[in-house]
C-alpha positions in Angstrom: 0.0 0.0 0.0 1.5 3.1 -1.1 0.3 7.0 -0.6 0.9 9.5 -3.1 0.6 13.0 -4.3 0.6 14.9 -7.3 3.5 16.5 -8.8 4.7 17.5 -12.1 3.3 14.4 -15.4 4.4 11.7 -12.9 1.3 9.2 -11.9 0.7 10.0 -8.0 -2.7 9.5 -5.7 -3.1 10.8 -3.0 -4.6 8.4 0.0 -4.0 4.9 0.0 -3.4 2.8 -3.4 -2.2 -0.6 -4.0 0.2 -0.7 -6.9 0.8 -3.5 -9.0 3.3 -3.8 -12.3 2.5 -5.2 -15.6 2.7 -5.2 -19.2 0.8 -4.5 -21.8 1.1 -7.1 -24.9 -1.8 -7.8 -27.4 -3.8 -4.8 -26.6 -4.0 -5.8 -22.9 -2.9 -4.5 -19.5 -1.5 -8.2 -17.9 -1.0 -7.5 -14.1 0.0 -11.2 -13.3 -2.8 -13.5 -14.3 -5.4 -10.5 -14.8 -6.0 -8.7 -17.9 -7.5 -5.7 -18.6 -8.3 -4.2 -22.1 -6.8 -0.5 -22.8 -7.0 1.9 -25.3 -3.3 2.1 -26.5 -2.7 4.1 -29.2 1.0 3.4 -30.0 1.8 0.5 -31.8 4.8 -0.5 -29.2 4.0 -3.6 -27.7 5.5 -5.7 -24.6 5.7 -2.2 -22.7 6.4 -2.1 -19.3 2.6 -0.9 -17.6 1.4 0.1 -13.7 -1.9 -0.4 -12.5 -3.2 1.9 -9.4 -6.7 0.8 -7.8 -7.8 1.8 -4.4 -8.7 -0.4 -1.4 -12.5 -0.1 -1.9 -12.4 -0.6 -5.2 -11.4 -4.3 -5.1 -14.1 -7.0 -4.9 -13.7 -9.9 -2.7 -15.0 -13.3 -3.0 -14.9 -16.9 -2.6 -15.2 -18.2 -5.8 -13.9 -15.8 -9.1 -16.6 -13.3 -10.3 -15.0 -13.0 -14.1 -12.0 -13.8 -15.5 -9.9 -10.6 -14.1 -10.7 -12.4 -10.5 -6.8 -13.6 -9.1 -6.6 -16.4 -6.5 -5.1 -14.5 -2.8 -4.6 -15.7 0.4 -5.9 -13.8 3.3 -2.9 -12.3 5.7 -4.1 -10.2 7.9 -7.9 -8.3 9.1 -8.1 -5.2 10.6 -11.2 -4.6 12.2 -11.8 -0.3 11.8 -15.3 -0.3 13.1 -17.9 -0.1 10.6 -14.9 -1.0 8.0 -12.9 -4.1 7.8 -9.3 -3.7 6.0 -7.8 -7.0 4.6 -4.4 -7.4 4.0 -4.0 -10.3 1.0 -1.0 -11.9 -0.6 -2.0 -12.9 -4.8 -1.4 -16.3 -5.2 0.0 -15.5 -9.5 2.5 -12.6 -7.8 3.0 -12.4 -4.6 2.1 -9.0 -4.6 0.8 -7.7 -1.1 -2.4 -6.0 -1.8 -5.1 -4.3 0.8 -9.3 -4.2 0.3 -11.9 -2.4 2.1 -15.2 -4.2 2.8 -17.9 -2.8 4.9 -18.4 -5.1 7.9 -21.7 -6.3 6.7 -19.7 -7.7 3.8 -17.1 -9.2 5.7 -19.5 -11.0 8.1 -21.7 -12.7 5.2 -18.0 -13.6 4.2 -17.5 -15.5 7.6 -13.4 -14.5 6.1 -10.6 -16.0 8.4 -6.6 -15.2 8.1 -5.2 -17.9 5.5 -8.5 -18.3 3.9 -8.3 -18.5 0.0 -10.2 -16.2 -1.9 -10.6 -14.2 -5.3 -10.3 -10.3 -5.5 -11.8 -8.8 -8.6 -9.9 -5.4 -9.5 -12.4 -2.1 -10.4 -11.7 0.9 -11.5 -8.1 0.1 -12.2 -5.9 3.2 -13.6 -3.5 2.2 -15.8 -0.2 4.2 -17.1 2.3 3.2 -19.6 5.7 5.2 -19.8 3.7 8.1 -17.3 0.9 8.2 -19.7 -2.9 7.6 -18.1 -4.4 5.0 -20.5 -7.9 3.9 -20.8 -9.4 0.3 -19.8 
């Protein structure tokens, strides 16, 4: 989980974001076994690409909800109150990622640390070489 602000063309959010890295090949943003059509102009392929989505902006489940859904393990829950942060490891990457889900959600869940689960990405930004493309 990263926080960033905004300065100069650079890609920078400010709050919390999970970053992940990629490639875009085929017309496709590939951040490890996800893939995410973009609008990419240039006809450069293989590019190195970053992906940005926020912590309430990823959907988690037990079984895969379309075929962007990647395979995590749960680490760590944080109870906040009326929010429940999750701390999960993707099985494709490694990657550490963090979700929001509103405790109603986690409760219908019944989630437990090491429990596997699937975690849908929405509303992913992407950028290739500092550029925002589209998905």
């Amino acid at each position: 989980m990263r926080f960033f602000r905004k300065f100069g063309a650079t890609p920078h959010f400010l709050g919390r974001v999970n970053f992940f890295r990629g490639r875009i090949d085929d017309g496709k943003v590939k951040l490890g076994e996800a893939e995410f059509k973009a609008d990419w102009a240039a006809q450069a392929e293989n590019l190195p690409a970053v992906g940005y989505v926020r912590p309430h902006d990823i959907e988690v489940s037990r079984v895969p909800q379309n075929s962007q859904s990647v395979l995590s393990e749960l680490c760590y829950v944080y109870d906040l109150g009326s929010v429940v942060r999750l701390e999960l490891k993707r099985k494709d990457t490694g990657e550490i990622l963090e979700a929001e889900l509103s405790r109603r959600n986690y409760d219908e869940l019944s989630l437990r640390p090491a429990d596997t689960l699937y975690v849908t990405l929405q509303h992913v930004a992407f950028y290739i070489d500092g550029q925002l493309i589209r998905g």
